[in-house]
C-alpha positions in Angstrom: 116.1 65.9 129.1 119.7 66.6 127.6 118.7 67.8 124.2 122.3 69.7 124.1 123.8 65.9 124.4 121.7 64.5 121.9 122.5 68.0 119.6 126.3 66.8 119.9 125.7 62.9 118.9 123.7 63.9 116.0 126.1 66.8 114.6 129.2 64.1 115.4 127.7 60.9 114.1 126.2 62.8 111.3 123.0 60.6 112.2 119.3 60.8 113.4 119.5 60.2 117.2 116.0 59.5 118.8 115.7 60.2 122.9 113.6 57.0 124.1 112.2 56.6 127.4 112.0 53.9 129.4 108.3 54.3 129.9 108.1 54.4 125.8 109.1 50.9 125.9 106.6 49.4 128.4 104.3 47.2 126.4 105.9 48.1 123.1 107.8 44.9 122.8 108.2 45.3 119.1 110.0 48.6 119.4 112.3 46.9 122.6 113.0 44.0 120.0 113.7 46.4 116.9 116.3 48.3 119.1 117.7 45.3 120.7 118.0 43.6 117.1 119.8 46.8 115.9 121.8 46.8 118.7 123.3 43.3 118.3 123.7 44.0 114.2 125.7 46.8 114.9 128.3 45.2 117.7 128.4 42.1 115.0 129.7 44.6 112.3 131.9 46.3 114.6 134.0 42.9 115.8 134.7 42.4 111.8 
């Protein structure tokens, strides 16, 4: 894992960052759909 990359989002974006795996995601389609809707929100915000 790059824990020192995520370090450097988190201190930059002054955010929680979470480190998913793509093996987290199989057969957790709720979690797939909460990222992908949080996903699309934020791009929607950002071409205001």
């Amino acid at each position: 894992m790059h824990y020192g990359l995520v370090e450097d989002l988190r201190e930059h974006l002054k955010k929680k960052v979470e480190v998913i795996t793509v093996s987290s995601l199989e057969g957790n389609l709720d979690l797939l759909n909460e990222i992908l809707e949080n996903g699309k929100r934020y791009m929607d915000n950002k071409m205001l």
